[in-house]
N, C-alpha and C positions, 0 to 999 in steps of 0.2 A: 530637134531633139530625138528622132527617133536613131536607130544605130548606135546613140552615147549609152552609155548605165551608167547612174550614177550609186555608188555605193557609200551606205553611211557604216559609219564606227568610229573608232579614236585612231586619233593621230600615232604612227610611232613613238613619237617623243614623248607626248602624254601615256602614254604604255606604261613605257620605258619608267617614268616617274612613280606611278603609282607603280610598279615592280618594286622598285627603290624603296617609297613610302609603307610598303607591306612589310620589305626586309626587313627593315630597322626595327618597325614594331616589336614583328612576331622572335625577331632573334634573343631579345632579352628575355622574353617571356620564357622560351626555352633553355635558353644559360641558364636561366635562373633555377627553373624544377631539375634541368641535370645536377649541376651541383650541387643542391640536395639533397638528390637521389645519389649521386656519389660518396657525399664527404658521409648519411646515416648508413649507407653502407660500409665502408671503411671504417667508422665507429664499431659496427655489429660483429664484422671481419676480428678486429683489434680486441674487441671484446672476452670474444672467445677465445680467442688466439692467447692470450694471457690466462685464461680460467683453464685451458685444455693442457699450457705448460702448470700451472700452480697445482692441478690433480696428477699429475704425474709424477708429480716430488710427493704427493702427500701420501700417509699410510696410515692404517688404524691397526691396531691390534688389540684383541681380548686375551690379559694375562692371566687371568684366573677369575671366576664366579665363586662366591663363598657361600656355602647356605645356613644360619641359624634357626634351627626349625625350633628349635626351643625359644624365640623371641618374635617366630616370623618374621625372618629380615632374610633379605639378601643385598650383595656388595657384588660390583663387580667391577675390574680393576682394566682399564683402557689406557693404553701407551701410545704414542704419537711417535710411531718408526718413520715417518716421511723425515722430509729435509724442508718442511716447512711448517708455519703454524698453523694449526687446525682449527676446527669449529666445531663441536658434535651439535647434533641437531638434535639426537633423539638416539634413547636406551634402552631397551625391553627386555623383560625376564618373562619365558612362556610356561606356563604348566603343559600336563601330559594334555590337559583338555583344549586347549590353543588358548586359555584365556590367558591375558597380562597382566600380570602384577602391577600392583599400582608404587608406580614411579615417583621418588621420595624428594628428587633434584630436579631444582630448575634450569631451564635452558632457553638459550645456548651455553655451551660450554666450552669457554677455550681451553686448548691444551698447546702448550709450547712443543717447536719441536725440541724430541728425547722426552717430551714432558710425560708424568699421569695424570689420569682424571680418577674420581672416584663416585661410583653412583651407587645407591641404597635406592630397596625395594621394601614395599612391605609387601610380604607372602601370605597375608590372616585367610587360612581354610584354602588358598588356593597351592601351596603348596605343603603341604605339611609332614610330609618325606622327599628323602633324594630319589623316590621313585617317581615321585610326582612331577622334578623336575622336565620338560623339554630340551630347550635352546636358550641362549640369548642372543640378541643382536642390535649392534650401535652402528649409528648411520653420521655423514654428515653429506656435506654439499658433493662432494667428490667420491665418497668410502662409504661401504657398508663390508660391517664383518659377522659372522656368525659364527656362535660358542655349541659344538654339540657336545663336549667331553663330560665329565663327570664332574659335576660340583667340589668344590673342597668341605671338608664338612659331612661329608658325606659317607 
């Protein structure tokens, strides 16, 4: 015995097999969370890809603020210039002191496109001349516009 070594371990063949028997497991495991992690990607991708084209068609404009300082109201008159249909999310009328009028209409608000929209304010003590006016401004998913001109009415 002496001069021989004997070495222990596995067989090539047995290797070989459990190599084999590891592939097959572990391969599904990982097809499986790739394609997942591909196809929520491409959903995210697709996603915005469509929301990024649908803002680009879309526009908002303020056609005119009206002020009735004699009933405390104001109006104020929003057009859907895009080339699609809109959503307003939200309409503010600011006085000179940044506070907002309190907002008459519920939202959301669709507006067709070429459409109008129409929102009322009540003004009580926050505005109570066209001096007092600030801004307004209407928002939606895509658009935000802001009104600095002079009220009508005014």
């Amino acid at each position: 015995m002496s001069g021989s070594s004997h070495k222990k371990g596995i067989s090539p063949i047995l290797a070989a097999v459990l190599m084999v028997a590891i592939a097959v497991t572990v391969v599904p495991i990982f097809a499986g969370w790739f394609n997942t992690l591909i196809g929520s990607t491409t959903k995210t991708v697709e996603n915005k890809t469509d929301e990024t084209v649908r803002c680009n068609a879309a526009s908002l404009s303020i056609e005119d603020v009206y002020l009735d300082n004699a009933n405390s109201r104001a109006r104020m008159i929003v057009r859907n210039s895009g080339y699609t249909n809109e959503q307003v999310r939200s309409a503010v009328v600011y006085s000179n002191t940044g506070t907002p009028a309190t907002n008459l209409t519920e939202f959301p608000v669709n507006v067709t496109r070429g459409g109008y929209a129409y929102f009322n304010f009540d003004t009580s003590s926050l505005i109570p001349a066209c001096a007092n006016f600030s801004f307004a401004i209407v928002g939606s998913a895509c658009d935000s516009v802001r009104f600095d001109g002079v009220p009508k009415g005014c």
